[in-house]
PDB file as gemmi writes it, atoms N, CA and C in Angstrom:
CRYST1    1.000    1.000    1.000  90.00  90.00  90.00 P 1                      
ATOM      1  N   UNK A   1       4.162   4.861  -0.107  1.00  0.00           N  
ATOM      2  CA  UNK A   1       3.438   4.234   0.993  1.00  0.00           C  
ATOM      3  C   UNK A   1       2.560   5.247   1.729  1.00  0.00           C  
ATOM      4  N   UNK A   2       3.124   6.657   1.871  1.00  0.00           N  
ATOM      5  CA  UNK A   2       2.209   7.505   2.520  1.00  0.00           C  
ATOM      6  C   UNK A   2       0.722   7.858   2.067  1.00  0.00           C  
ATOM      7  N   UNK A   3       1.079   7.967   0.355  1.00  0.00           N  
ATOM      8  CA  UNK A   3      -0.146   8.109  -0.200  1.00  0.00           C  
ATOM      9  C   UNK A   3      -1.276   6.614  -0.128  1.00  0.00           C  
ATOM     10  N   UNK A   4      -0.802   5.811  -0.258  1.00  0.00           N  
ATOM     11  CA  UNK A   4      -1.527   4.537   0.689  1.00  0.00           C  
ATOM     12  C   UNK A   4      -2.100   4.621   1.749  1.00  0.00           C  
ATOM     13  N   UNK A   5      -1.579   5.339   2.737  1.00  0.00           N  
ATOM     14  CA  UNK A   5      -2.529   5.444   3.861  1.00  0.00           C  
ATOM     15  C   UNK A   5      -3.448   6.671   3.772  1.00  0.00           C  
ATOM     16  N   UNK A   6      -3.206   7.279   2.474  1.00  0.00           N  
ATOM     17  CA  UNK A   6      -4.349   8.409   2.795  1.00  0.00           C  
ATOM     18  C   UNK A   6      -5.279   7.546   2.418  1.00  0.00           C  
ATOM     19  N   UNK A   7      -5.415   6.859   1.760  1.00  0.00           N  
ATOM     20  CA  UNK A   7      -6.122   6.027   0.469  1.00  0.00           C  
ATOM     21  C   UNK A   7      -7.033   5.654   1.604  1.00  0.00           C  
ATOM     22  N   UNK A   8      -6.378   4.377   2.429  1.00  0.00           N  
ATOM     23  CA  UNK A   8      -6.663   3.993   3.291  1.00  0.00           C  
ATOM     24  C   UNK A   8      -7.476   4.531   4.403  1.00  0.00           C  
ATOM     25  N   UNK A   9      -7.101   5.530   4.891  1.00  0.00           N  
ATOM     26  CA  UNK A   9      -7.252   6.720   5.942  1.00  0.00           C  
ATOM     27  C   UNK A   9      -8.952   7.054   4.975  1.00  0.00           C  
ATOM     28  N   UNK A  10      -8.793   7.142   3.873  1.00  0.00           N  
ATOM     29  CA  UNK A  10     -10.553   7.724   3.271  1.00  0.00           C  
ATOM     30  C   UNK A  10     -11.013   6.183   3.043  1.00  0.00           C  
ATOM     31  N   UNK A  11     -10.807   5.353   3.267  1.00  0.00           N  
ATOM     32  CA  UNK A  11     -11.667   4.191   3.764  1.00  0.00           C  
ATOM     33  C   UNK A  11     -12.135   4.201   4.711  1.00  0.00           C  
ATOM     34  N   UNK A  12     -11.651   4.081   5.542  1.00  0.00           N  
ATOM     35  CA  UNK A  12     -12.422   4.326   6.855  1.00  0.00           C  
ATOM     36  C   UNK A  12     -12.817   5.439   7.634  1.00  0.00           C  
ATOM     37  N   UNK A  13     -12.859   6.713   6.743  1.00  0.00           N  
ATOM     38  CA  UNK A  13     -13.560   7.771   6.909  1.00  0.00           C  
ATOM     39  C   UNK A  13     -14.682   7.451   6.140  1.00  0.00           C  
ATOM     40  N   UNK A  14     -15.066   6.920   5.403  1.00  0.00           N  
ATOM     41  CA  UNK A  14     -16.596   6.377   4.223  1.00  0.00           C  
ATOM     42  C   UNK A  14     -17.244   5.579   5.498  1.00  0.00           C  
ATOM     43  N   UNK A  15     -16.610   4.377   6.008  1.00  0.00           N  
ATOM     44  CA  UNK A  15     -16.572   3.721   6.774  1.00  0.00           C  
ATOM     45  C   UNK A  15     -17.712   3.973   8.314  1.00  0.00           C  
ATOM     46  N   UNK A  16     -16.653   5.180   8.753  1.00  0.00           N  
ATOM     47  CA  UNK A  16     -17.860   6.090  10.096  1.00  0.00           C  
ATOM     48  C   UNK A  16     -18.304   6.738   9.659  1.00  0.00           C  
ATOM     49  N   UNK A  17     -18.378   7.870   8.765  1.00  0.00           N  
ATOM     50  CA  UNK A  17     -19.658   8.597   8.506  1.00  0.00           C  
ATOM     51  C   UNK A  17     -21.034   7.415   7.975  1.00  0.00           C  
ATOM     52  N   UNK A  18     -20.133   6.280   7.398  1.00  0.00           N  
ATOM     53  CA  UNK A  18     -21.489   5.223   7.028  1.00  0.00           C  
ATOM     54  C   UNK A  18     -22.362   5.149   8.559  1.00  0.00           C  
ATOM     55  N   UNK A  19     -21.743   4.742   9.549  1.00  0.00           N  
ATOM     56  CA  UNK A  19     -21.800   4.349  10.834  1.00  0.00           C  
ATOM     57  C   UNK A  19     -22.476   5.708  11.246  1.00  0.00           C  
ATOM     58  N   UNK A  20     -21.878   6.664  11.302  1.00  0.00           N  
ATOM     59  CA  UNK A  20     -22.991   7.516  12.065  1.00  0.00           C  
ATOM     60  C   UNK A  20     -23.787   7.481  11.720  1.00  0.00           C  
ATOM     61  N   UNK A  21     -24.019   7.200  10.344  1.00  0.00           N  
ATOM     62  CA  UNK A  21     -25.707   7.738   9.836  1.00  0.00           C  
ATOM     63  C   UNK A  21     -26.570   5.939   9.952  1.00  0.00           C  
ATOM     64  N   UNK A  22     -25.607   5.434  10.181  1.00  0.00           N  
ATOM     65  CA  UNK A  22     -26.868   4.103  10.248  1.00  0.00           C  
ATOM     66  C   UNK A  22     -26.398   3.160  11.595  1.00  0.00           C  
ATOM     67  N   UNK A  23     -25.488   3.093  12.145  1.00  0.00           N  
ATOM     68  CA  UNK A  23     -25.036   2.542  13.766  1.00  0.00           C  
ATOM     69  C   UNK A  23     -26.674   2.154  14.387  1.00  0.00           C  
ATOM     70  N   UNK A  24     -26.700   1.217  15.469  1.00  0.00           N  
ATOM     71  CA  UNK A  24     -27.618   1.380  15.735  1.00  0.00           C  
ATOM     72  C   UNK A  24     -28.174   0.029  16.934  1.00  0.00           C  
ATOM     73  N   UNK A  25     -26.189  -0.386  16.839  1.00  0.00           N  
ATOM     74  CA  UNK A  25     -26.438  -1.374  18.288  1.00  0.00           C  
ATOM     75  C   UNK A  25     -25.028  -0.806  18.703  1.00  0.00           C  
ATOM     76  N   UNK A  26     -24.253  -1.561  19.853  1.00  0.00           N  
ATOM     77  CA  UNK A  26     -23.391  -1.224  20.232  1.00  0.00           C  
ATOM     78  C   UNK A  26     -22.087  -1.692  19.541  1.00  0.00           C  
ATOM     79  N   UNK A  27     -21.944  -2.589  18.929  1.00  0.00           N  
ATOM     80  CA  UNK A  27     -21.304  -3.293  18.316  1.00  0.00           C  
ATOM     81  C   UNK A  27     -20.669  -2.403  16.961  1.00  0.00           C  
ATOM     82  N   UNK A  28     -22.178  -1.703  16.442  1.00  0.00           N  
ATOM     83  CA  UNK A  28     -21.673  -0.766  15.013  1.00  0.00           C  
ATOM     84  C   UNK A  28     -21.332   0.419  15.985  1.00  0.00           C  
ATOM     85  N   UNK A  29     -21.260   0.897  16.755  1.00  0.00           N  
ATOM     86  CA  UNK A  29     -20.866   2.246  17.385  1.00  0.00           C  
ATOM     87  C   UNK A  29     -19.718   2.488  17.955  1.00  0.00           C  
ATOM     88  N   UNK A  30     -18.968   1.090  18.194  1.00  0.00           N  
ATOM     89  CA  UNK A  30     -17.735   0.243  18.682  1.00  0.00           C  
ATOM     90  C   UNK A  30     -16.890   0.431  16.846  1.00  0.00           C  
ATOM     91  N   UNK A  31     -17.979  -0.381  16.000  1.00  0.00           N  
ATOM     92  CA  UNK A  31     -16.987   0.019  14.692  1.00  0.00           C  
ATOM     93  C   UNK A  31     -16.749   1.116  14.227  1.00  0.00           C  
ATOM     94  N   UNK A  32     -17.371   2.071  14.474  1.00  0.00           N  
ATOM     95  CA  UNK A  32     -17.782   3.800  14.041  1.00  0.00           C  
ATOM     96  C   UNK A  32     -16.489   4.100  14.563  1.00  0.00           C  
ATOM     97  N   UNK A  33     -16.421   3.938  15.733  1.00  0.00           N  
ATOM     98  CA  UNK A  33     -15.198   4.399  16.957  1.00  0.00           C  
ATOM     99  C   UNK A  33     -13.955   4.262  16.448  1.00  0.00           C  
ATOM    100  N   UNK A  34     -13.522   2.809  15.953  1.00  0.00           N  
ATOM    101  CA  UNK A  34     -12.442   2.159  15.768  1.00  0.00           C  
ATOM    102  C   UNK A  34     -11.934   3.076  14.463  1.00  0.00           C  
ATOM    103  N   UNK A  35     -13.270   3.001  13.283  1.00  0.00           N  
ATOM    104  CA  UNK A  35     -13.048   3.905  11.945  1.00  0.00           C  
ATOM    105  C   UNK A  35     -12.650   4.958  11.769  1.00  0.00           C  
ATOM    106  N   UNK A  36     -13.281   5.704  13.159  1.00  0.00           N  
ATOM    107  CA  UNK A  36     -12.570   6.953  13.338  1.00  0.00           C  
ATOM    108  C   UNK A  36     -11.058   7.552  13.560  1.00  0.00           C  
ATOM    109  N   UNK A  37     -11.015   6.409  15.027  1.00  0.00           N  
ATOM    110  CA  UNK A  37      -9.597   6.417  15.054  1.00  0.00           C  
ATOM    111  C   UNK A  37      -8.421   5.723  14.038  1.00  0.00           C  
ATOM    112  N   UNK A  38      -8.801   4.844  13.587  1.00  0.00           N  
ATOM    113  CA  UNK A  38      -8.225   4.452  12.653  1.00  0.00           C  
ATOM    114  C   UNK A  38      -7.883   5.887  11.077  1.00  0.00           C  
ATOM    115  N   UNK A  39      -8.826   6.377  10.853  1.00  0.00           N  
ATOM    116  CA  UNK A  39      -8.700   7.177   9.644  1.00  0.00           C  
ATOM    117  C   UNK A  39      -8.396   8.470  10.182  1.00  0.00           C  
ATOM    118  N   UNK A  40      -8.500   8.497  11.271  1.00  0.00           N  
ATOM    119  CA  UNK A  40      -7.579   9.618  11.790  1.00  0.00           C  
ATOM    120  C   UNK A  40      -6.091   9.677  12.043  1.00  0.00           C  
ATOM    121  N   UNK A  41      -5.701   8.674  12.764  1.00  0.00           N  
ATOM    122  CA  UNK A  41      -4.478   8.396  13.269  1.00  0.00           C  
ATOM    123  C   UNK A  41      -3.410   8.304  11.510  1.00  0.00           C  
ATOM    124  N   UNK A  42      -3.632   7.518  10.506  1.00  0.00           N  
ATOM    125  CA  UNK A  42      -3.397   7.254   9.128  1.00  0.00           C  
ATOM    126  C   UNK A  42      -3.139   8.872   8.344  1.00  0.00           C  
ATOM    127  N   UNK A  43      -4.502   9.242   8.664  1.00  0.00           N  
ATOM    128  CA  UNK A  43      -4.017  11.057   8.186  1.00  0.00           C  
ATOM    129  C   UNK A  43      -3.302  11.869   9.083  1.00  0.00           C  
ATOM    130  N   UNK A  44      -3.228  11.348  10.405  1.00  0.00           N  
ATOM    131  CA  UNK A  44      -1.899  12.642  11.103  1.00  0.00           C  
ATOM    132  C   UNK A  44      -0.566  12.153  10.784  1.00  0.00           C  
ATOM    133  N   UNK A  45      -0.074  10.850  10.714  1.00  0.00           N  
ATOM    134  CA  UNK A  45       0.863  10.301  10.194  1.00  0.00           C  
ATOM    135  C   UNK A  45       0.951  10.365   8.430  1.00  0.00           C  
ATOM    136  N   UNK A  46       0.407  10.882   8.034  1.00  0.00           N  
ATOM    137  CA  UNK A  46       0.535  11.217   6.321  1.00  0.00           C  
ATOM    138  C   UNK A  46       1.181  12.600   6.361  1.00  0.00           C  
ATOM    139  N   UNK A  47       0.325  13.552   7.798  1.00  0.00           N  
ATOM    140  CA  UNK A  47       0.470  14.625   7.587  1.00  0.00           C  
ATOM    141  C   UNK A  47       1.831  15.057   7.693  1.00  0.00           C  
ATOM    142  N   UNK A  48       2.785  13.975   8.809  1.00  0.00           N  
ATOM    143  CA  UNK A  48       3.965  14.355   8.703  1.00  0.00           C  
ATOM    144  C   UNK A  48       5.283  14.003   7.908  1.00  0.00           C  
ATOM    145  N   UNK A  49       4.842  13.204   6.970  1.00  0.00           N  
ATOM    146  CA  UNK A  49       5.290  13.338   5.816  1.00  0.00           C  
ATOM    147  C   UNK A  49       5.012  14.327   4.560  1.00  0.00           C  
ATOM    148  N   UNK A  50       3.961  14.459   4.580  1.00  0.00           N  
ATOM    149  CA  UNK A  50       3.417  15.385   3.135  1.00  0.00           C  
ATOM    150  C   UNK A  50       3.106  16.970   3.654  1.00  0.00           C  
ATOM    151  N   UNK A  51       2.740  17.446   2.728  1.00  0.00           N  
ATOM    152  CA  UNK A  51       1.913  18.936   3.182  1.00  0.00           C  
ATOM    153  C   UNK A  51       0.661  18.593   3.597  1.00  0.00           C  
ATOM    154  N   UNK A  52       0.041  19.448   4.448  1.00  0.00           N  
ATOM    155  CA  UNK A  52      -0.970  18.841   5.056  1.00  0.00           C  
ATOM    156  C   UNK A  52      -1.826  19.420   4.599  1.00  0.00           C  
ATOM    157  N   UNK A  53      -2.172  20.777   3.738  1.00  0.00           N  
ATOM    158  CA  UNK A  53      -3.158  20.966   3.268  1.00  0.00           C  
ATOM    159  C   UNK A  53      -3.211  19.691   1.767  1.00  0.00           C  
ATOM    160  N   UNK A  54      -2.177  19.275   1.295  1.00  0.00           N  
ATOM    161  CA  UNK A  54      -2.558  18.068   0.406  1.00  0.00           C  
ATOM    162  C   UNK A  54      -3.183  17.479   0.981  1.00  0.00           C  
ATOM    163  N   UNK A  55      -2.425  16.612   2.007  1.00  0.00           N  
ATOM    164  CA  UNK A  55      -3.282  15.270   2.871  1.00  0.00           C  
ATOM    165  C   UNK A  55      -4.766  15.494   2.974  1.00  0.00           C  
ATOM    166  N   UNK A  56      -4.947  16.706   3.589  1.00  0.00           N  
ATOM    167  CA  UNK A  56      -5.929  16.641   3.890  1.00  0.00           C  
ATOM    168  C   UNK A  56      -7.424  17.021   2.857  1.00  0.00           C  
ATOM    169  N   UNK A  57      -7.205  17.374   1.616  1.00  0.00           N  
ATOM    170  CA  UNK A  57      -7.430  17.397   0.625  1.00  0.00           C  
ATOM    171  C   UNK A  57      -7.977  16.396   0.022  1.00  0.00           C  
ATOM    172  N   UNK A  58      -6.908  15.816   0.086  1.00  0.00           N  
ATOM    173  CA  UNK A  58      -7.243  14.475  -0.786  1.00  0.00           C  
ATOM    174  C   UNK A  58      -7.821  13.243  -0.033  1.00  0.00           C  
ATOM    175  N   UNK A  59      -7.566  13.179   1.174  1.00  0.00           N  
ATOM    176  CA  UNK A  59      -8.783  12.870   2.706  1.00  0.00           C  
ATOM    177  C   UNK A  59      -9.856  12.651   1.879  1.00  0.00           C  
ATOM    178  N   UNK A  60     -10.570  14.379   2.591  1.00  0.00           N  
ATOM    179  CA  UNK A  60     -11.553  14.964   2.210  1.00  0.00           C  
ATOM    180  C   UNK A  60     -11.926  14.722   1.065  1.00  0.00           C  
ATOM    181  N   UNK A  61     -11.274  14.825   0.158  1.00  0.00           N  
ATOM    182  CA  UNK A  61     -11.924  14.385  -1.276  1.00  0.00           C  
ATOM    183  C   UNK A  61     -12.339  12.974  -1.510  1.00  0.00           C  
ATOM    184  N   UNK A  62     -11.391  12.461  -1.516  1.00  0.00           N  
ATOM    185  CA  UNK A  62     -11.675  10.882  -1.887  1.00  0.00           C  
ATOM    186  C   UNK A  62     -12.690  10.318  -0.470  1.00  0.00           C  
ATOM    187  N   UNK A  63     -13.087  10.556   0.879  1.00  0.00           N  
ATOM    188  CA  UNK A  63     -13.729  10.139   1.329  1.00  0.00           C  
ATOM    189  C   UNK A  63     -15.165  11.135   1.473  1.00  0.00           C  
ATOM    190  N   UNK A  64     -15.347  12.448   0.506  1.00  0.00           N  
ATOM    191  CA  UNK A  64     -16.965  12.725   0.076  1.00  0.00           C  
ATOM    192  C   UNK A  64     -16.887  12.123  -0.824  1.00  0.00           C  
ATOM    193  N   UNK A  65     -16.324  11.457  -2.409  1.00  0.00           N  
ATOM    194  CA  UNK A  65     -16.410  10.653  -3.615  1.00  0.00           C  
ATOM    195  C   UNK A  65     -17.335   9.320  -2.863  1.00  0.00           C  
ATOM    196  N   UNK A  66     -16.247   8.571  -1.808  1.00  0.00           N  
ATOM    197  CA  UNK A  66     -16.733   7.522  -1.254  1.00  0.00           C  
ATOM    198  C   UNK A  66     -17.757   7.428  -0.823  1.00  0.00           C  
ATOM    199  N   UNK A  67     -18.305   8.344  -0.188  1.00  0.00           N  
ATOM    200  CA  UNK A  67     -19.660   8.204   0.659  1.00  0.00           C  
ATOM    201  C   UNK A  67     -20.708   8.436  -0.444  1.00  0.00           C  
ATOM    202  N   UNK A  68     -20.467   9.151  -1.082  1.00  0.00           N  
ATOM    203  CA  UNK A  68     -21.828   9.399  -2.260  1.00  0.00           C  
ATOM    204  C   UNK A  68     -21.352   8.243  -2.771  1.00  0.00           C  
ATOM    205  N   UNK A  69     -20.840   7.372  -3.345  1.00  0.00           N  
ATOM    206  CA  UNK A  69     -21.034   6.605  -4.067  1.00  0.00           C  
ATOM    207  C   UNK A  69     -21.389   5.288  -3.366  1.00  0.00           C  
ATOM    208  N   UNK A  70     -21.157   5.119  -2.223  1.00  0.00           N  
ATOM    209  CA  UNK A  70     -21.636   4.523  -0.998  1.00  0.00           C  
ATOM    210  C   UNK A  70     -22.928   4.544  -1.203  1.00  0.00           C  
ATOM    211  N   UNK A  71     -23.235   5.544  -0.786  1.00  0.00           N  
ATOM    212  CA  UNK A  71     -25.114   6.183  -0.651  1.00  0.00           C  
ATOM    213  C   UNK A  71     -25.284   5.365  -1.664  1.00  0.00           C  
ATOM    214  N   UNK A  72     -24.668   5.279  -3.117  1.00  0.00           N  
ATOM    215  CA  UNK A  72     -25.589   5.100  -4.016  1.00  0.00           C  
ATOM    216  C   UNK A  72     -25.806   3.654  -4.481  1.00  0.00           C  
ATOM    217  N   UNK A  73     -24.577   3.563  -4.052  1.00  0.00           N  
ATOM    218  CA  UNK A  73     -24.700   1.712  -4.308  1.00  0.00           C  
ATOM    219  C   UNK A  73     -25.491   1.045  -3.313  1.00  0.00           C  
ATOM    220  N   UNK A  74     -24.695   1.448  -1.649  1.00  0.00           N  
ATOM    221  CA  UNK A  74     -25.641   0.706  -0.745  1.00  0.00           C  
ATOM    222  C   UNK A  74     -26.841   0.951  -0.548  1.00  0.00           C  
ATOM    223  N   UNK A  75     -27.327   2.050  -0.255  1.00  0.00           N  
ATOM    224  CA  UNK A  75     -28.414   2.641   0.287  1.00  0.00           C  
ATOM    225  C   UNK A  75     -29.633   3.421  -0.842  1.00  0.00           C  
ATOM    226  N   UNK A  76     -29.220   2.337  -1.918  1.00  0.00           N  
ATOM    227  CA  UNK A  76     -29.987   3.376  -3.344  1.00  0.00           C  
ATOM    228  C   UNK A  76     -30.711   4.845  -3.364  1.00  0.00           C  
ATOM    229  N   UNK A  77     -29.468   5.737  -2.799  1.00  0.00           N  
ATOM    230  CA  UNK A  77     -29.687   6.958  -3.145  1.00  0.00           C  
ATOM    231  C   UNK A  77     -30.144   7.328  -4.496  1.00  0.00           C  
ATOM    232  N   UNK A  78     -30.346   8.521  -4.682  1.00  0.00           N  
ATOM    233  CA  UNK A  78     -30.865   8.953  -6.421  1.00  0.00           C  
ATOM    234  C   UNK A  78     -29.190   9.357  -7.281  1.00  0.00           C  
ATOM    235  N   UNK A  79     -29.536   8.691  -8.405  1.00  0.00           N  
ATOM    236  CA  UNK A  79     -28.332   8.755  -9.351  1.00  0.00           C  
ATOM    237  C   UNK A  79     -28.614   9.851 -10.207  1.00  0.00           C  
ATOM    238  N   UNK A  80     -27.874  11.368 -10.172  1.00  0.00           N  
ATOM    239  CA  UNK A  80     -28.112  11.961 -11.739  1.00  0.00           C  
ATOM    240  C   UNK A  80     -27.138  12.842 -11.758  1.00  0.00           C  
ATOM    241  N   UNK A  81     -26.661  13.021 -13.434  1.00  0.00           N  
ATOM    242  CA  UNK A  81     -25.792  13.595 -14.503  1.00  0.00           C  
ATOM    243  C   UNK A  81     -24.848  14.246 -13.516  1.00  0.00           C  
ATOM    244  N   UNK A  82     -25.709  14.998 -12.589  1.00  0.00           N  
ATOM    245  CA  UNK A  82     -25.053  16.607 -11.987  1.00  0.00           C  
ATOM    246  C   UNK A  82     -24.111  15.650 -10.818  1.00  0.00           C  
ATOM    247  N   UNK A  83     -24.707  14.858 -10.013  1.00  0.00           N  
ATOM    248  CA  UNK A  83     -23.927  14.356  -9.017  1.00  0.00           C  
ATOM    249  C   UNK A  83     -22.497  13.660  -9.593  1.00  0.00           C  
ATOM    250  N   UNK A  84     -22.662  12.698 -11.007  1.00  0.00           N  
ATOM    251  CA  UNK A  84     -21.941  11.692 -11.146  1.00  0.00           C  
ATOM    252  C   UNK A  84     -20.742  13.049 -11.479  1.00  0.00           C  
ATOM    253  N   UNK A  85     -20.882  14.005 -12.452  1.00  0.00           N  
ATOM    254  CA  UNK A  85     -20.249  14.767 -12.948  1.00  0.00           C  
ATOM    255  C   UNK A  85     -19.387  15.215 -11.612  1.00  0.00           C  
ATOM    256  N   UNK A  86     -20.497  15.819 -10.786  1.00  0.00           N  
ATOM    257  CA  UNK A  86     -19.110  16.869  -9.732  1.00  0.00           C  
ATOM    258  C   UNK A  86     -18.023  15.925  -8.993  1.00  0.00           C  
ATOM    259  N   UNK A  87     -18.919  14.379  -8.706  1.00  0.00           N  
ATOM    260  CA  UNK A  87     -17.760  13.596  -8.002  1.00  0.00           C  
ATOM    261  C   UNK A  87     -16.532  13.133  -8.810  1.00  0.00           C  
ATOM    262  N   UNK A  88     -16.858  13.338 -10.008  1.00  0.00           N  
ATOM    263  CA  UNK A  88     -15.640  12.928 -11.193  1.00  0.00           C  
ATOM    264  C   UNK A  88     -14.980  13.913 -11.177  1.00  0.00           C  
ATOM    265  N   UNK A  89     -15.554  15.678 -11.536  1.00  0.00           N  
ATOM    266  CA  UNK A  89     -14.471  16.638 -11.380  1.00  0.00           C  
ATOM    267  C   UNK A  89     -13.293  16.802  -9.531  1.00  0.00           C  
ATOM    268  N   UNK A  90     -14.426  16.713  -8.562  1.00  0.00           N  
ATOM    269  CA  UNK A  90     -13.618  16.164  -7.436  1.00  0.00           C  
ATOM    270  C   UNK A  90     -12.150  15.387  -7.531  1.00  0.00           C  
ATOM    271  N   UNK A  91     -12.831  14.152  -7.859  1.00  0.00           N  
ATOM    272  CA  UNK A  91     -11.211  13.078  -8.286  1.00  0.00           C  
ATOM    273  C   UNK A  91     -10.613  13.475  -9.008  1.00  0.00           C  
ATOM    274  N   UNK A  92     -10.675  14.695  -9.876  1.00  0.00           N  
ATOM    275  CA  UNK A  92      -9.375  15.091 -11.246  1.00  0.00           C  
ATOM    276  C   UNK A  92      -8.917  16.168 -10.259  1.00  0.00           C  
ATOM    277  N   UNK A  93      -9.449  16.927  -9.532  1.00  0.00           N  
ATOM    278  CA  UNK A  93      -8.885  17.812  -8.230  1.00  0.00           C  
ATOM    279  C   UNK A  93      -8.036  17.059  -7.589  1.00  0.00           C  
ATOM    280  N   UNK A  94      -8.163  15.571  -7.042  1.00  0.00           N  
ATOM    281  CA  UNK A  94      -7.581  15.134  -6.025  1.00  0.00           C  
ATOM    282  C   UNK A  94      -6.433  14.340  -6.816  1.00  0.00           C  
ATOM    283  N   UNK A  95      -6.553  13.694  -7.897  1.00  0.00           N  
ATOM    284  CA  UNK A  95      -5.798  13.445  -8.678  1.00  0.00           C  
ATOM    285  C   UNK A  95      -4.475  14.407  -9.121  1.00  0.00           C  
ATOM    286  N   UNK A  96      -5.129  15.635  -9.221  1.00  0.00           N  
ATOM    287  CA  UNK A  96      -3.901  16.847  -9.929  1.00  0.00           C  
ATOM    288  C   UNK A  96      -3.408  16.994  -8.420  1.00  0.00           C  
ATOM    289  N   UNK A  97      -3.726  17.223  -7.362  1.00  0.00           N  
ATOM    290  CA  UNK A  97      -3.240  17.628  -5.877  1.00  0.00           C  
ATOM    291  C   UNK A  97      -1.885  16.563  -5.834  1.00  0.00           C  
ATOM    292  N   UNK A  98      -2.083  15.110  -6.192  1.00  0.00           N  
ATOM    293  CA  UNK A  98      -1.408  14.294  -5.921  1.00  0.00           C  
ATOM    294  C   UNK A  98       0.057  14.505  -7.177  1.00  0.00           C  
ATOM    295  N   UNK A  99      -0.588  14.929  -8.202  1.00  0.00           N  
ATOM    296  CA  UNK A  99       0.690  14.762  -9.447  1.00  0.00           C  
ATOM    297  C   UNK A  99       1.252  16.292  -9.072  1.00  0.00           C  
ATOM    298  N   UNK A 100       0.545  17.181  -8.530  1.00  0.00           N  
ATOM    299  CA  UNK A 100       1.343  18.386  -7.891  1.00  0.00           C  
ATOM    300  C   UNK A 100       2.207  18.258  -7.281  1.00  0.00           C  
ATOM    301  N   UNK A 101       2.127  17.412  -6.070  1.00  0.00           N  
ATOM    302  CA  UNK A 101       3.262  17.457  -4.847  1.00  0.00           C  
ATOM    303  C   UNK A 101       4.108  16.474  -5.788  1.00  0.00           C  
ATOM    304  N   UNK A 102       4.514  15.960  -6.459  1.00  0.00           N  
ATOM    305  CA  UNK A 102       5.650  15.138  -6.945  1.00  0.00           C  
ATOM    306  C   UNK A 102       6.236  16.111  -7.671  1.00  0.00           C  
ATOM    307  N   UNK A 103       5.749  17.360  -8.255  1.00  0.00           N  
ATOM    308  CA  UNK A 103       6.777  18.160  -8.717  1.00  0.00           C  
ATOM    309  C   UNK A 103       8.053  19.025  -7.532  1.00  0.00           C  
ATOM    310  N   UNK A 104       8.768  19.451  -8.643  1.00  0.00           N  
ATOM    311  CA  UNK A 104      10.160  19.894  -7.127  1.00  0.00           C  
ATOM    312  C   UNK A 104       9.370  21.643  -7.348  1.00  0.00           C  
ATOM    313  N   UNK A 105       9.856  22.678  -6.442  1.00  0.00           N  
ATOM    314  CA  UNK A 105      10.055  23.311  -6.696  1.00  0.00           C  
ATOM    315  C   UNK A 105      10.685  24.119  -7.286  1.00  0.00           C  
ATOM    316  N   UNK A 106      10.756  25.294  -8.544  1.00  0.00           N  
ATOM    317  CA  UNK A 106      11.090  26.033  -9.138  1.00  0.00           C  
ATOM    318  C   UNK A 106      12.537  26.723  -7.817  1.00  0.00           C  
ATOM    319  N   UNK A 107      13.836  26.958  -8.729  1.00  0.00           N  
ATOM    320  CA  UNK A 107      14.046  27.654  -7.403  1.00  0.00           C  
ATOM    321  C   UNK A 107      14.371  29.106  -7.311  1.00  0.00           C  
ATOM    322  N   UNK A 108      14.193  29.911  -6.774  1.00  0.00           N  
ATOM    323  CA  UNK A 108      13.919  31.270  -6.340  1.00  0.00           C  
ATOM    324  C   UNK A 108      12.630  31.542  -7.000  1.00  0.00           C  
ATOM    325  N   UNK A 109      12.098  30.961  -7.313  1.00  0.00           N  
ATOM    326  CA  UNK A 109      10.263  31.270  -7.801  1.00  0.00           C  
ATOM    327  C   UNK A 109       9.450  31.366  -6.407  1.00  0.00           C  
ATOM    328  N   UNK A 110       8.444  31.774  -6.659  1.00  0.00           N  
ATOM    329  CA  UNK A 110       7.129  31.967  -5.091  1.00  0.00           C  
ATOM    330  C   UNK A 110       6.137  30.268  -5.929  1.00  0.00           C  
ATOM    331  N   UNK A 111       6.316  29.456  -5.283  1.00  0.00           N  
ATOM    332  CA  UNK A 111       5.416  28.524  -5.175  1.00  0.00           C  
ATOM    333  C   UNK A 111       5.114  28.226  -3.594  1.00  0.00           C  
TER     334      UNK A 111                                                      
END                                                                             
């Protein structure tokens, strides 16, 4: 369930950065607000379950994936090789971050 709300938590981080960059009555600046707090509050409560440099990792990751692909669907940004590529290596980063923390630790090893 925790990893759900990160999920979640980078929804509505795609969400207000959408909003900052295009807000533009009071109503979208009211939703910007809500997105914020919302995808904030979701990642401090992840954080105290998980490691937080994960959480926040995989945040960060999956909500820059989101927004470029945002850009590109909504706002027909430019599509090419180099972009599609790094946001795919991104998600195999955020992907391995996630199959990382399910391992236990080694014990008397330095992990």
């Amino acid at each position: 369930m925790t990893w759900f709300s990160i999920i979640i938590a980078s929804i509505f981080e795609v969400l207000w950065v959408i909003g900052l960059k295009h807000a533009s009555t009071p109503l979208e600046w009211g939703g910007t607000l809500i997105a914020i707090a919302v995808s904030f509050y979701l990642l401090i409560a992840a954080g105290n379950k998980l490691p937080v440099g994960t959480v926040y990792a995989v945040f960060v990751g999956l909500g820059t994936a989101g927004t470029v692909l945002s850009d590109i669907v909504l706002f027909n940004a430019s599509v090419s090789f180099s972009k599609i590529f790094l946001i795919s290596t991104l998600l195999v980063g955020v992907i391995g971050l996630k199959l990382l923390e399910n391992e236990k630790p080694q014990r008397g090893g330095t992990q």
